[in-house]
C-alpha positions in Angstrom: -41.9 67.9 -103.9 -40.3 69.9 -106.6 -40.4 70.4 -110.0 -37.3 71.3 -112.7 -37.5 72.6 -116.1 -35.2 71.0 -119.1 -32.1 72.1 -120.0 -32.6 71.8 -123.9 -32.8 73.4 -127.1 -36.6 75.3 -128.0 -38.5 72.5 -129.1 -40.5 72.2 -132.7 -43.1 73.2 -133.6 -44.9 70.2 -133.0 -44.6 70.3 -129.3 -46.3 73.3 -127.6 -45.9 71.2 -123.5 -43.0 70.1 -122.0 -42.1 66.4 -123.3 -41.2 65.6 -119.7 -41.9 66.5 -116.2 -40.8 64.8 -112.9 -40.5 65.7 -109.0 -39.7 63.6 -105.8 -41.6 62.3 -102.3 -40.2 61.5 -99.9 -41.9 59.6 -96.9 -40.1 61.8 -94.0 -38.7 64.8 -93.9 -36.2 64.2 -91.1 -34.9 60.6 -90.6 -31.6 59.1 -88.2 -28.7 57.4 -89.0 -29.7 54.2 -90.5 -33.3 54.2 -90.5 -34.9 53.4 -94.2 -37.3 55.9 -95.7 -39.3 55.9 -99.2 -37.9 58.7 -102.3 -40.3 58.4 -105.3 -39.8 59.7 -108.7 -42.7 60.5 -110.6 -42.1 61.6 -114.4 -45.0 62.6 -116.9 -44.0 61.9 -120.8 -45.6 63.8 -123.6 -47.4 61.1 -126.3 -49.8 61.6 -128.8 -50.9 60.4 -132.2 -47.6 63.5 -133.8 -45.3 63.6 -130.9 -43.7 60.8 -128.6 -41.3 61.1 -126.0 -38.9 57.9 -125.1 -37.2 57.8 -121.9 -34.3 56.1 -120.9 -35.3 54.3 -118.0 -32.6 51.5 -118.0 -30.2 54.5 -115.4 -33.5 54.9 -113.3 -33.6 50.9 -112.2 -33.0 50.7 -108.6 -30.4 48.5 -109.1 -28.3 51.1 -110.9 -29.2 54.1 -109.8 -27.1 56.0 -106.8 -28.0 58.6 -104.2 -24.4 59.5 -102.9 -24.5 60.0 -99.4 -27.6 57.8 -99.0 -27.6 53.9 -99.4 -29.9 52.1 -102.1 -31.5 49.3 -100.0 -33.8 48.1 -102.6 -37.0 49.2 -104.7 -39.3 48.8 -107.2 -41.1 49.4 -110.5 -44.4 50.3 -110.8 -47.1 49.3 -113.7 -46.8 52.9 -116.4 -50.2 54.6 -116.8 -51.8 56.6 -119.2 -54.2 59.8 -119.1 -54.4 62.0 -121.9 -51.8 62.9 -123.5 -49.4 61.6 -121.0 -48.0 58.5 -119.9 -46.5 58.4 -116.3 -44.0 56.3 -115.0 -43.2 55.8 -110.8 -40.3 54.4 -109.3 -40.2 54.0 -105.6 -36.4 53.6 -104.0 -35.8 52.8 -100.3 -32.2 54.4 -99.1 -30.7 55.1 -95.4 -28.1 57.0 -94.6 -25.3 55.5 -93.0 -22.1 58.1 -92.6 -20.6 59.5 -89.2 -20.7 63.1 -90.5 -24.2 63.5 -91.5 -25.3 64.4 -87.5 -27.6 67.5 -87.2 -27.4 68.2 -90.9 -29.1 68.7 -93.6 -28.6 66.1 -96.6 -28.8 67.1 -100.0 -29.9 64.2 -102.9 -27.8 64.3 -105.3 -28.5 66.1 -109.0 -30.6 63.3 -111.1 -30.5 63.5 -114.3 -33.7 61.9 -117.0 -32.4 61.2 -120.1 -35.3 61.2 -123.3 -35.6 62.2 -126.9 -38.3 63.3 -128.6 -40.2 61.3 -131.9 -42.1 63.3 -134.5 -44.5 61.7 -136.8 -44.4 63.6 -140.0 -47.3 64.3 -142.4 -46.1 63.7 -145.2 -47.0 59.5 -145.0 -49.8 57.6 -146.1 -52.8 58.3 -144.3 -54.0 54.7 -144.0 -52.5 51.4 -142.8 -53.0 50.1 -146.2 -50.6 52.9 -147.6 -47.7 52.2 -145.5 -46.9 53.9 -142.0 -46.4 57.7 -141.5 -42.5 58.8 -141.3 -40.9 59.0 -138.4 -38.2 61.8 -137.3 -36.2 60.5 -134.4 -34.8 64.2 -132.1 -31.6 64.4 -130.5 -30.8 63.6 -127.1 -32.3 65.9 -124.0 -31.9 65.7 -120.5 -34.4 66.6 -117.6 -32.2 67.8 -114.5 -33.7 66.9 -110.6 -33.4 69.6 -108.4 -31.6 68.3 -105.1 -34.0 67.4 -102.7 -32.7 68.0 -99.0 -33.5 65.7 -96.4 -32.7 66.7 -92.3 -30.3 63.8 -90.7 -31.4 63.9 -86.7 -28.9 63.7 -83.8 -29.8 61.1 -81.4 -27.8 62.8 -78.8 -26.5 66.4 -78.0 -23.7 67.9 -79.2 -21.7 67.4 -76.1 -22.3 63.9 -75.2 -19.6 61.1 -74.7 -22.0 57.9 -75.9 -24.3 57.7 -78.2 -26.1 54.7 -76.7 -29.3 55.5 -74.8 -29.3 55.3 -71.4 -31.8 52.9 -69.2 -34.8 54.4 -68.5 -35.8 52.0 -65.2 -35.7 53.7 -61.6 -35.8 52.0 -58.2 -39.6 52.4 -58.8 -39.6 50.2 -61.2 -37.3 47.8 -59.5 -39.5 47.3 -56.7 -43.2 47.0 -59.0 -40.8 44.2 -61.1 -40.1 42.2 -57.4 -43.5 42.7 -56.2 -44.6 41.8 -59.3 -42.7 38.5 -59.3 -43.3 37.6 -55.2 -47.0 37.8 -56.2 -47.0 35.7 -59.1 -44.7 33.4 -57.1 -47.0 33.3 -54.4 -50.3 33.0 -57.0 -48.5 30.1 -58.3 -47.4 28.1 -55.2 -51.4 28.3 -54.3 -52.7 27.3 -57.4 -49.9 24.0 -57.3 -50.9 23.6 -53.8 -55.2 23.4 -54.8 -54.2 21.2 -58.0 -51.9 18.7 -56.0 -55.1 18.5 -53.4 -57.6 18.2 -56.2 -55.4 15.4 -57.7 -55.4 13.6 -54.3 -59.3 13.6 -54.0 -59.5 12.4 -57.1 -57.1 9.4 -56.2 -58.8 8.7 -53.0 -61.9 8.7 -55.0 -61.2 6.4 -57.6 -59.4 4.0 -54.8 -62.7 3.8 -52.6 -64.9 3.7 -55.9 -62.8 0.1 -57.3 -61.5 -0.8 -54.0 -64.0 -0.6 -51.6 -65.2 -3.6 -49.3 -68.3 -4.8 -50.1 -69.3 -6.3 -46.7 -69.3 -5.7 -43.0 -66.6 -8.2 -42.6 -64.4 -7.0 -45.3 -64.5 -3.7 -43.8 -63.4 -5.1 -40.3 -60.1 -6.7 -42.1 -59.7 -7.2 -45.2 -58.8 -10.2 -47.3 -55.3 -9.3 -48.1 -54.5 -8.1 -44.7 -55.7 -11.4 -43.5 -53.3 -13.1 -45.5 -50.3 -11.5 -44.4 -50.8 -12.0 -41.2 -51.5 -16.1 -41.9 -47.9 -15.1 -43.5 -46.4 -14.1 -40.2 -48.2 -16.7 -38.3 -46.7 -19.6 -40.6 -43.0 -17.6 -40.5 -43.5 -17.7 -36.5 -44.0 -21.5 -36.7 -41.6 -21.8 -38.9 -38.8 -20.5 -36.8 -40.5 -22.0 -33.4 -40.0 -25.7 -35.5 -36.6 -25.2 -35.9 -35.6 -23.7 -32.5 -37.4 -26.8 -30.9 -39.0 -29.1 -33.3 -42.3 -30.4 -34.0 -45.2 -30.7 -31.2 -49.0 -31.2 -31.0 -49.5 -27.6 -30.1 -47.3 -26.0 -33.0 -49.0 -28.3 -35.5 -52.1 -27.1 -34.6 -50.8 -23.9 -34.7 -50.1 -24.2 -38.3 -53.2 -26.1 -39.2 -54.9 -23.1 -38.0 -53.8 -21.3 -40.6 -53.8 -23.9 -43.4 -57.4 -23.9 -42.7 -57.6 -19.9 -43.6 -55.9 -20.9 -46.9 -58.0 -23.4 -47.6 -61.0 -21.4 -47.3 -59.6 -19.2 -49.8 -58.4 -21.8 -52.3 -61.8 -23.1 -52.2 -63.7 -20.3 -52.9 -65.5 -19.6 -49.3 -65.7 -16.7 -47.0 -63.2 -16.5 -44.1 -65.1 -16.0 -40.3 -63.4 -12.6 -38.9 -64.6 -11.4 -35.5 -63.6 -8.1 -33.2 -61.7 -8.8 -30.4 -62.0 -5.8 -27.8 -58.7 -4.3 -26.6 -58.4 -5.1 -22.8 -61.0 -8.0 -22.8 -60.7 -11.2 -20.7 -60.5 -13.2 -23.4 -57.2 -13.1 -24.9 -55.9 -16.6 -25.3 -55.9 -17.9 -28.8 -59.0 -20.2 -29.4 -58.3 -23.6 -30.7 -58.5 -23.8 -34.5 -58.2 -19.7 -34.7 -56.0 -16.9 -35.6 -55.9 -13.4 -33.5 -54.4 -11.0 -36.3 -54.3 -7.4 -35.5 -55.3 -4.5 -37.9 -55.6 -1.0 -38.1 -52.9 1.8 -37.2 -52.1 3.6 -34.8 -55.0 2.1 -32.7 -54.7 -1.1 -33.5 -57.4 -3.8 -32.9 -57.6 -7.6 -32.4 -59.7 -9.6 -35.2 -59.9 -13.4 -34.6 -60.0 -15.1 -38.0 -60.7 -18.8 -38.7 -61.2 -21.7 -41.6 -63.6 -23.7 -41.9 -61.9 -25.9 -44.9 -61.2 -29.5 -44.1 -59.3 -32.0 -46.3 -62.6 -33.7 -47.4 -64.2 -30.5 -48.4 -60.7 -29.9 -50.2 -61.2 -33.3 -51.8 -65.0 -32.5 -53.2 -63.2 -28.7 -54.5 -60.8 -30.9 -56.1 -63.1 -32.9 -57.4 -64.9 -30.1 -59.4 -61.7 -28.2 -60.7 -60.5 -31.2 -61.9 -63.6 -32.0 -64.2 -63.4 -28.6 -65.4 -59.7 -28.5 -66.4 -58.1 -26.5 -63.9 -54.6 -28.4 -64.1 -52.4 -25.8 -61.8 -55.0 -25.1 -59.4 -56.1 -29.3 -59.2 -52.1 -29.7 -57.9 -52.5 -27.3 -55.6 -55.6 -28.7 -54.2 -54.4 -32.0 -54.1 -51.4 -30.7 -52.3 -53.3 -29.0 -49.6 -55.5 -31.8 -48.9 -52.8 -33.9 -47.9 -50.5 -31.1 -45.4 -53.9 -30.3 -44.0 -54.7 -34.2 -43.5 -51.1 -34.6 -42.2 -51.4 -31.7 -39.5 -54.9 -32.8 -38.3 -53.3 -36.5 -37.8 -49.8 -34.4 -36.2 -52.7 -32.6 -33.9 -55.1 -35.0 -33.0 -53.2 -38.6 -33.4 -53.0 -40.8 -30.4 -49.6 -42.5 -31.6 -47.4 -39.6 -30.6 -44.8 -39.7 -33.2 -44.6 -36.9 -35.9 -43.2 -37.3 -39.1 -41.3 -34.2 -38.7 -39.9 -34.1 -43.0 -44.1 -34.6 -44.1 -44.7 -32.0 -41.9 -41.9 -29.8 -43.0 -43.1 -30.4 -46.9 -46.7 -29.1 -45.9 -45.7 -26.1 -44.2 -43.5 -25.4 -47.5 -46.9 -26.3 -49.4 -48.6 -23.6 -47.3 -45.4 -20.9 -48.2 -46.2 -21.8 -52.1 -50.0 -21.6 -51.9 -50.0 -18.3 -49.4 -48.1 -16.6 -52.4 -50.5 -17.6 -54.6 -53.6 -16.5 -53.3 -51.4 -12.8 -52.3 -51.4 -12.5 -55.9 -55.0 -13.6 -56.5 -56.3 -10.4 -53.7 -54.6 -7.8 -55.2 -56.6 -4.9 -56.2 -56.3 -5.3 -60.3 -55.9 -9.2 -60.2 -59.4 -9.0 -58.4 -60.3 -6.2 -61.1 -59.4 -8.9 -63.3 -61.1 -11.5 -62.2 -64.2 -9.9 -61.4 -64.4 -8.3 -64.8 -63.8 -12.2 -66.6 -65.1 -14.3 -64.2 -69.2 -15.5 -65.5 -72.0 -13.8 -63.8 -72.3 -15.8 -59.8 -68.7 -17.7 -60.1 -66.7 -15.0 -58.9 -65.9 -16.4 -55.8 -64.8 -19.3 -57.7 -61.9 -17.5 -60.3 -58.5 -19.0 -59.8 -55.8 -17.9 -62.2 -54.6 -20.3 -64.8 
């Protein structure tokens, strides 16, 4: 911070202090090559009720003034305030330095120079507003000269050096924390994926077994979709054995067998499912039965059978059809008559098989098996069981 004295003529009589006094601040003493720092110019003007000094302020705007070498980024104005007799005035500019040559130096700002004149009220006027104002004597120009104010430019580098761009500070050290660093967090990582990919499972296997749990012994042997399928590859079976070499009592019974299961189904009533033992005597097929195997790799034998007949078809019927059930009354009324066409194929004394009436039931058996897949699916049961009235689930077919 300094302080400069005017270069002016002695001043009246009138004005015993000096009409104007300013110095700099500076925020740093030292700065580098294009960093910003803060100069402020502080100026203290004489005014009282015989004496006021005016300033030019209009060359001390930051957008006119100029601090050759240093750069004018910007700056501002602050509010004036007033103690005593004197008012002060601030203004705070924000420069860098930006030329090669100023490395290692020390900067001088340039000379600054305040301009001001100097009004003096004589006494000669009226001494009250109602007898007009006081005279007013209007001095010649003066200027208030800055001192130069040095500021220290740093070298980033020494005198000898080849670049001036700093060089990496990292070591092989640091190298091998950053990869140990990364293995581990790798590692961390793969763990936690690993815990929340088995955490996701439970919960899966959870909800499965919570909505998709059988709800009885017999369900639990095989279910009732599993069941199905394998009616599915029995019927394909007797489907292929019918055209390799034709219709017989045995095959028709065959295929009854499994009509009967779908039937069961389509009316609403549970399927019979028994455990075969592995390695047992009693392989052979039983009459009016189906010996479906289940379970992997182990599998076991389960011998499932129907107990529908065409007149217990024919009372289902019967119901549905008093209760609207258009789509489902056609399919009743369908499998009424393929299974009253394979008990006559199975158990008729004539001998002769009408081979194309049997051929139409086993396609009626293709249509309905589809069906009642899509009925024992986990959300079409979901379905059902959440819409169906409180005691007639067992009852629900789709419309």
């Amino acid at each position: 911070m300094a302080t400069a004295t005017a270069s002016a003529q002695p001043q009246t009589q009138t004005t015993e202090a000096d009409p104007v006094q300013c110095w700099w601040r500076t925020s740093a003493g030292a700065v580098r090559v294009g960093e910003t720092f803060t100069l402020v110019l502080t100026c203290a003007a004489l005014e009282t009720d015989e004496v006021k000094v005016v300033v030019d302020q209009s060359k001390l705007e930051p957008s006119v003034v100029q601090f050759a070498p240093f750069e004018v980024t910007g700056g501002s104005h602050a509010a004036d305030l007033r103690s005593g007799d004197r008012r002060f005035f601030q203004y705070e500019y924000r420069l860098r330095a930006i030329a090669e040559n100023l490395f290692g130096k020390d900067v001088q700002l340039p000379e600054t120079k305040v301009s001001f004149r100097v009004q003096s009220h004589t006494g000669q006027g009226a001494s009250t507003p109602r007898e007009g104002p006081r005279a007013v004597i209007e001095g010649r120009d003066q200027t208030y000269v800055m001192p130069a104010q040095s500021i220290r430019i740093l070298s980033l580098v020494p005198g000898d050096a080849s670049d001036i761009r700093d060089s990496a500070h990292e070591t092989f050290s640091d190298v091998d924390l950053r990869s140990f660093r990364a293995n581990f967090l790798t590692v961390v990582g793969g763990i936690l994926f690993a815990i929340a990919a088995l955490l996701g499972l439970l919960a899966i296997v959870r909800l499965v077994s919570k909505y998709a749990r059988p709800t009885t012994a017999a369900d639990r042997l095989m279910p009732d979709l599993a069941i199905l399928r394998g009616v599915g590859r029995e019927l394909s079976s007797v489907q292929k054995e019918r055209r390799r070499a034709g219709w017989s009592a045995e095959l028709a019974g065959r295929a009854l067998a499994g009509l009967r299961v779908l039937g069961t189904y389509a009316i609403g009533r549970r399927v019979s499912r028994t455990a075969q033992p592995l390695g047992s005597a009693a392989q052979a097929q039983q009459e009016g039965s189906l010996v479906l195997r289940t379970g992997w790799p182990r599998g076991k034998r389960v011998v499932v059978s129907g107990a529908a007949t065409s007149q217990a078809v024919a009372r289902e019927l019967k119901r549905v059809s008093s209760n609207g059930g258009a789509r489902h009354a056609a399919d009743l009324e369908a499998l009424e008559q393929a299974l009253a066409r394979f008990t006559a194929a199975q158990y008729g004394r004539n001998g002769s098989l009408d081979e194309a009436a049997l051929d139409d039931s086993l396609t009626t058996g293709f249509h309905l098996l589809r069906r009642l897949k899509l009925r024992h699916t986990w959300p079409m049961r979901r379905f059902m069981r959440r819409h169906a009235p409180p005691g007639a689930e067992s009852r629900v077919w789709s419309r």
